[in-house]
C-alpha positions in Angstrom: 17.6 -3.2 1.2 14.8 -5.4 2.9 11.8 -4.9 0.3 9.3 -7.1 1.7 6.1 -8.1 0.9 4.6 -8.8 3.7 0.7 -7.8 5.6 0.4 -6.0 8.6 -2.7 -5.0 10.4 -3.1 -4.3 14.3 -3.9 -7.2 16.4 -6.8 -6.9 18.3 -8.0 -9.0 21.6 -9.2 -12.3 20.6 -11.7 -14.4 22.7 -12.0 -18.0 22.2 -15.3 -19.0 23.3 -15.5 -22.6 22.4 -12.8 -25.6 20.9 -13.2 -25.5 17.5 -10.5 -27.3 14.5 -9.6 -26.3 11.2 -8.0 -27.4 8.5 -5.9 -24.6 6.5 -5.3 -25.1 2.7 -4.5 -22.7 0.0 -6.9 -22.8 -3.0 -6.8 -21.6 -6.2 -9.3 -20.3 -8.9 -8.0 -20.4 -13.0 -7.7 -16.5 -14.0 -8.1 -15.2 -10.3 -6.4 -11.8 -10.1 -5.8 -9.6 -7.3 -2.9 -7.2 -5.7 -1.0 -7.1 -2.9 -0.5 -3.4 -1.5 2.6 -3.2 1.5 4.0 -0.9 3.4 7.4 -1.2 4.9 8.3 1.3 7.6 12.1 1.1 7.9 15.3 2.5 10.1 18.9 1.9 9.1 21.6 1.7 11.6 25.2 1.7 10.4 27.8 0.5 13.0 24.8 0.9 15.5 24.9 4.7 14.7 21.2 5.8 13.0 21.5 6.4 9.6 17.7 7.0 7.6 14.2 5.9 7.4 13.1 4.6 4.7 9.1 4.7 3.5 8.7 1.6 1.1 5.8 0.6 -1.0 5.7 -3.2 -2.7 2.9 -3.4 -4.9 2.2 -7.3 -6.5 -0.1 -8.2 -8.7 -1.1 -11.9 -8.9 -2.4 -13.9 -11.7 -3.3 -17.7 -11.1 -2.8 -19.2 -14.5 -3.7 -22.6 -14.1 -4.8 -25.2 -11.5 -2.5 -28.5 -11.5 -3.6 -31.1 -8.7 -3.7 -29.9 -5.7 -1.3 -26.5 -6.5 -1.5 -23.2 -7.9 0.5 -22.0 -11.4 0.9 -18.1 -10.4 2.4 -15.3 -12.4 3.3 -12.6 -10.1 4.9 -9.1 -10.8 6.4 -7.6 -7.7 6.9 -4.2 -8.0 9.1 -1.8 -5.1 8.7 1.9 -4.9 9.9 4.1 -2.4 9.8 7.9 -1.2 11.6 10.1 1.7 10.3 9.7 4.7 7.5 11.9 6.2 6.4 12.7 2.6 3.2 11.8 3.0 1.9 13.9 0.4 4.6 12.7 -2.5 4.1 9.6 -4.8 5.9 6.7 -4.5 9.2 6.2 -7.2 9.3 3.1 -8.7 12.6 1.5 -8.1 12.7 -2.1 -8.9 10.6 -4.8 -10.8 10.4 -8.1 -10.9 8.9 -10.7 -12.9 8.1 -14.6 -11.0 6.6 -17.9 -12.0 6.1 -20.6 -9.7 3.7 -22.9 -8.1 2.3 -23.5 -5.2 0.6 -26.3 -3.4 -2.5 -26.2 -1.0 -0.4 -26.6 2.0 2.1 -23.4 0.9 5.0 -24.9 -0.5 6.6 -23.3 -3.2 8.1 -24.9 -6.4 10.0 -21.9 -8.1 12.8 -21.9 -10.8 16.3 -20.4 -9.5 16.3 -17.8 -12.0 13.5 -15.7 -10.4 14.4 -12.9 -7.2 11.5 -13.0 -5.9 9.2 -13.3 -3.7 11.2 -12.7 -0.6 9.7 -14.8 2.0 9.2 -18.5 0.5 7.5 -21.2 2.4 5.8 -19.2 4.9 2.9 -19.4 5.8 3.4 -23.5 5.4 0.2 -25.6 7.2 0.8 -29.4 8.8 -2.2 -30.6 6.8 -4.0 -31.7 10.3 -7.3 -29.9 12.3 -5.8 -27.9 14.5 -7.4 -26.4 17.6 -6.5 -22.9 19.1 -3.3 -23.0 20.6 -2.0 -25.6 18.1 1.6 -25.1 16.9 3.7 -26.7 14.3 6.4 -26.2 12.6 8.3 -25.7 8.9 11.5 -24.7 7.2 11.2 -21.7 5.4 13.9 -19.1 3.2 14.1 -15.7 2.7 15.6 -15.0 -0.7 17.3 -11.3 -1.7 18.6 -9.6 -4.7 22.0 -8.6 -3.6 23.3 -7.8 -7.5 23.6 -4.2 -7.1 25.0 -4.1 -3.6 27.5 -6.3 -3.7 27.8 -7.8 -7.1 26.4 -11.3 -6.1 25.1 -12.6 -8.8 22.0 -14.9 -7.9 19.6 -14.9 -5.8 21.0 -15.1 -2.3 19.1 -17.4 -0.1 18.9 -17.7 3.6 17.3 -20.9 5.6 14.6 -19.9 8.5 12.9 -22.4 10.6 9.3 -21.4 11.3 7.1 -22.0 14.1 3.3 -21.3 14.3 0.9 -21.1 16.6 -3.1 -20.8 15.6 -4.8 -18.4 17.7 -8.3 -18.6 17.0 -10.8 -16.5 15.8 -10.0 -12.5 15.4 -11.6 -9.7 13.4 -10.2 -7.3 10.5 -12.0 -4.6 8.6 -15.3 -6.0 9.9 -14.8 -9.4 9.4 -14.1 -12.4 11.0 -10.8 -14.6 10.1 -8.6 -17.0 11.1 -5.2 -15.7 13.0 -2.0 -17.6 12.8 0.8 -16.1 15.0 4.5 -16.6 12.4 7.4 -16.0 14.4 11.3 -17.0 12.9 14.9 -16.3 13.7 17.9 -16.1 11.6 21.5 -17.2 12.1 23.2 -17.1 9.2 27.0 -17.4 8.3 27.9 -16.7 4.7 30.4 -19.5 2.9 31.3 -19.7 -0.3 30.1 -16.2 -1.7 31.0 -15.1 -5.1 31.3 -11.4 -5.3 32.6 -8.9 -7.8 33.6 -6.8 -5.2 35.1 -7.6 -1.5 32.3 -6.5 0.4 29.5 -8.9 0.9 27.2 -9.9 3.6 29.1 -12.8 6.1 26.8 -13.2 8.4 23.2 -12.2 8.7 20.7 -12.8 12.4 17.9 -11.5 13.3 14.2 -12.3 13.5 10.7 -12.0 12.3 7.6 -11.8 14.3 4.4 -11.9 12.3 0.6 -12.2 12.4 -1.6 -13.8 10.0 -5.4 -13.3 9.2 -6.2 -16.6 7.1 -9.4 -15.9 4.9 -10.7 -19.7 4.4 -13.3 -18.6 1.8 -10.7 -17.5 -0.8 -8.1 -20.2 0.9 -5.3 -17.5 1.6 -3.9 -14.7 3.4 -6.3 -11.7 3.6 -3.6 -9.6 5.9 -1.0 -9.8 8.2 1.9 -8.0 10.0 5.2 -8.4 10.6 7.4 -6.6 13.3 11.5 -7.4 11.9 14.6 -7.0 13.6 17.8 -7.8 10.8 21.3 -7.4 11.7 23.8 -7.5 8.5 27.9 -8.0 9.5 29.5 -6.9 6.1 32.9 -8.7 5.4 34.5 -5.1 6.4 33.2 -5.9 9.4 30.9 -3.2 9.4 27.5 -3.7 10.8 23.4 -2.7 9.1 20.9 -2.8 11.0 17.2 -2.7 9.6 14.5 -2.7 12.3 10.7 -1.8 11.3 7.2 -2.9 10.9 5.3 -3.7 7.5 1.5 -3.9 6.4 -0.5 -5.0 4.1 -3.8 -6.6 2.7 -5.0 -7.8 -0.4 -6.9 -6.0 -2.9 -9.6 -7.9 -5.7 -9.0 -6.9 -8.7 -12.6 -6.1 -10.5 -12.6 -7.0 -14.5 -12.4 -3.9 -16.3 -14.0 -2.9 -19.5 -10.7 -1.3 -21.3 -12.4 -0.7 -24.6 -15.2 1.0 -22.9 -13.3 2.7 -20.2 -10.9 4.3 -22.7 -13.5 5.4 -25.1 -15.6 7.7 -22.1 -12.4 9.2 -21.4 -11.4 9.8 -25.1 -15.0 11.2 -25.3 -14.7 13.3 -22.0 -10.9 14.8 -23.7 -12.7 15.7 -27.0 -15.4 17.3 -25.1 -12.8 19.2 -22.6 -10.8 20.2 -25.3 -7.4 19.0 -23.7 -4.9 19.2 -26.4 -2.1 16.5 -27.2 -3.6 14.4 -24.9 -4.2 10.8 -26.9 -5.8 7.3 -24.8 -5.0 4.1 -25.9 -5.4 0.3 -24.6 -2.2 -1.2 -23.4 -1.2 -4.9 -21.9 -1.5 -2.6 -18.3 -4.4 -0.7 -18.7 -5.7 2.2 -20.1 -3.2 4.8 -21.2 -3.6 8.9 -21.1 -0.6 10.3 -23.0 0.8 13.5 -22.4 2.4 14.8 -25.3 5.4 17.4 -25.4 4.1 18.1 -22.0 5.5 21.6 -20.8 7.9 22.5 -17.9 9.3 25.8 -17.1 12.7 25.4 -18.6 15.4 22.4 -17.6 13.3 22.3 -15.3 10.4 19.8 -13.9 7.7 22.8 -12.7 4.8 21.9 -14.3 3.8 25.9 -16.6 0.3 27.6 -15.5 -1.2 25.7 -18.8 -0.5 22.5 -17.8 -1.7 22.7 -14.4 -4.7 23.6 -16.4 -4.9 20.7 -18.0 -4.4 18.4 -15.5 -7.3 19.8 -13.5 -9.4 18.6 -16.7 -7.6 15.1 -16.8 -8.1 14.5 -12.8 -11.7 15.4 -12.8 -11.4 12.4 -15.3 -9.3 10.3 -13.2 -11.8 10.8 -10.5 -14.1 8.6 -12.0 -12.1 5.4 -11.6 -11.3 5.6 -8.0 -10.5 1.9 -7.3 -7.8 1.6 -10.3 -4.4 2.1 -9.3 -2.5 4.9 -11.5 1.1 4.5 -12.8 2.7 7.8 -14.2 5.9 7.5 -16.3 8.0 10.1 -17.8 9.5 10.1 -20.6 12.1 12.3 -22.6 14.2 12.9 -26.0 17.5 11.3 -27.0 20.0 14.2 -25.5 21.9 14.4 -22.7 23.3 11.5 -20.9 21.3 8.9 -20.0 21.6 9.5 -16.7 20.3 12.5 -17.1 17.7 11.8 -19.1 16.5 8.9 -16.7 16.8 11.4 -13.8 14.9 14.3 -15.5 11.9 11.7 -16.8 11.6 10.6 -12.9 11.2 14.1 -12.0 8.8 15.4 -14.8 6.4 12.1 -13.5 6.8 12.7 -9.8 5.5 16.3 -10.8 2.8 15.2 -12.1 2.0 12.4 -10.0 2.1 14.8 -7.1 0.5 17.4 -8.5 -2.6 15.0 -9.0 -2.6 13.7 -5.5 -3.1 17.3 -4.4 -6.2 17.4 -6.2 -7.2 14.6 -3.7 -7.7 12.0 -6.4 -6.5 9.0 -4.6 -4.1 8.4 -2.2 -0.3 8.0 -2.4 -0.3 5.1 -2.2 -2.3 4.5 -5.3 -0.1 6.0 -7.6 3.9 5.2 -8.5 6.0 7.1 -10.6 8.4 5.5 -13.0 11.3 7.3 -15.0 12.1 5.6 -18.2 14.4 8.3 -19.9 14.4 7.8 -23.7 14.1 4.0 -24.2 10.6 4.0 -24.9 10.5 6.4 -28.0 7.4 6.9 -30.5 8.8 8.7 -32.7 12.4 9.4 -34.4 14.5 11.1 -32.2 16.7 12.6 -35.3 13.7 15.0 -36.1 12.2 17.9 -34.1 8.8 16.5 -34.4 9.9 13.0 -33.4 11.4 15.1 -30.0 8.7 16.5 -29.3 6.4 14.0 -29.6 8.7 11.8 -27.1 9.0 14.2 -24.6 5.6 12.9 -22.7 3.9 11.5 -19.8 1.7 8.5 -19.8 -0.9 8.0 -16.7 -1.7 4.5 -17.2 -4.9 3.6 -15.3 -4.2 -0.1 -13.8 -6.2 -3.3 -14.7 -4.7 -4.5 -11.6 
């Protein structure tokens, strides 16, 4: 239920060696792009009793659109995929995605519209706008704002008031570099009133807390990583208790401009040259785009035939030579069966795929996410043979970002 995005890497001893002050503001480029990646590590208690871990990817890609005064106009896509736990070697499924708009000034606020889910965390990190010296601490308020539509039937976005306190501890590296690190640490008690459900069962009362840390990179004038260990008790109105408990990582990604004309015409060149039949690559709003056309499983089935494995060895050894971009599969199927069904057996037939290209070693699995679409996105007409088979496909969709 808790899909953050949040940063986590492992705090290290820090030694101050002389007083030193800063002064911590975001800044903002036009038509700076980067991605978030996070990792959630999750356990669910139910009535105190253990009940699964969960293994949660958030992926978010930022745009900054525009530069008004001293704030940033960002368009963000926040994207959630998940997988069992201990799979390490199975793709993520994509499992919710949202769109968000909003601005943000140099010292963190936010300035969203209500319509918009996400992010989760709002207001955080928030600087005083003073030098401060190791060991400083101030405070801000904060919210943490969730998507409780499918769960309970609330309808917007259900927001929760947190009262942050930071502390700045001085200088500390990450990935060989030196940063600034900010301890974040928040606790909530929160009592429900005046919920509007569909159903009965809704969250009354929610406590808990947040401990996070920060490293600030001043050059780009925002996060670079941090962590977060969490600690959330749920009391449903049933009075039945949920209990999520877990740590959560992350760091930011650049996003390098790519060439999607050129990039798509080496790997339609590299496709003619291979031979690899119904296999089309086109430019899309995302990225590059390698179809898969009337792709063939072993029947009502998602096993992937001898000749097809085939195939994908050809369009891996392809992939391989983009190993920064991010990959999105999606499935796709024919109008028949229910759409259920169809949505279920799309998922399945991308996952197979997906997987069967991270055991080639192409990327890591965290680098591709799978995403069942069933028959809504059709090429062709469904009411024909040819228009089936051409609809029953999978796209690998190289990322821009």
């Amino acid at each position: 239920m808790r899909k953050r995005a949040i940063l986590l890497i492992t705090l290290s001893f820090v030694t101050i060696v002389t007083l030193y002050s800063e002064n911590f503001k975001f800044t903002y480029k036009i038509d700076d792009k980067y991605r978030i990646l996070s990792r959630v590590d999750e356990s669910v208690y139910i009535n105190r009793h253990f009940s699964h871990k969960a293994d949660i990817l958030n992926r978010i890609t930022v745009h900054v659109k525009d530069v008004k005064n001293d704030g940033g106009l960002i368009d963000a896509t926040y994207q959630t995929s998940e997988r069992a736990s201990g799979d390490t070697g199975k793709s993520y499924e994509c499992t919710t995605e949202y769109e968000s708009e909003f601005i943000r000034d140099s010292l963190g606020v936010y300035n969203i519209a209500p319509r918009y889910f996400m992010p989760v965390v709002r207001d955080v990190p928030v600087f005083s706008g003073r030098d401060v010296q190791p060991g400083d601490t101030w405070s801000y308020k904060g919210e943490e704002v969730h998507d409780f539509r499918k769960s309970f039937g609330i309808p917007d976005a259900y927001h929760i008031p947190i009262y942050v306190n930071y502390t700045y501890l001085g200088k500390a590296e990450y990935e060989g570099k030196t940063y600034d690190l900010l301890s974040v640490r928040y606790d909530i008690y929160y009592r429900a009133s005046g919920v509007q459900s569909s159903g009965e069962l809704y969250p009354a009362k929610i406590s808990g807390r947040s401990a996070q840390h920060v490293y600030w990179n001043a050059e780009a004038g925002r996060p670079e990583a941090y962590e977060e260990n969490f600690d959330f008790k749920f009391e449903m109105s049933s009075g039945d208790t949920v209990q999520y408990t877990g740590i959560a990582n992350a760091y930011v990604i650049e996003s390098k401009i790519m060439d999607k004309t050129s990039v798509a015409d080496n790997i339609n060149d590299s496709i003619n040259k291979g031979g690899i039949k119904d296999t089309g690559v086109s430019v899309s709003d995302e990225g590059v785009k390698i179809t898969l056309s009337n792709i063939q499983f072993k029947p009502e089935s998602f096993e992937l035939t001898n000749t097809e494995s085939k195939k994908l060895d050809q369009i891996a050894e392809i992939l391989s030579q983009y190993p920064d971009r991010d990959i999105l599969v999606k499935g796709h199927t024919a109008l028949a069966g229910t759409e259920e069904g169809r949505m279920k057996l799309s998922s399945e037939r991308a996952a197979s795929v997906a997987d069967y290209l991270l055991s080639k070693g192409i990327r890591r699995s965290e680098q591709i996410i799978v995403k069942g679409v069933g028959a809504k996105e059709p090429v062709a007409d469904n009411s024909t043979a040819e228009g089936k088979k051409a609809n029953r496909r999978v796209e690998i969709i190289i990322l821009e970002n």
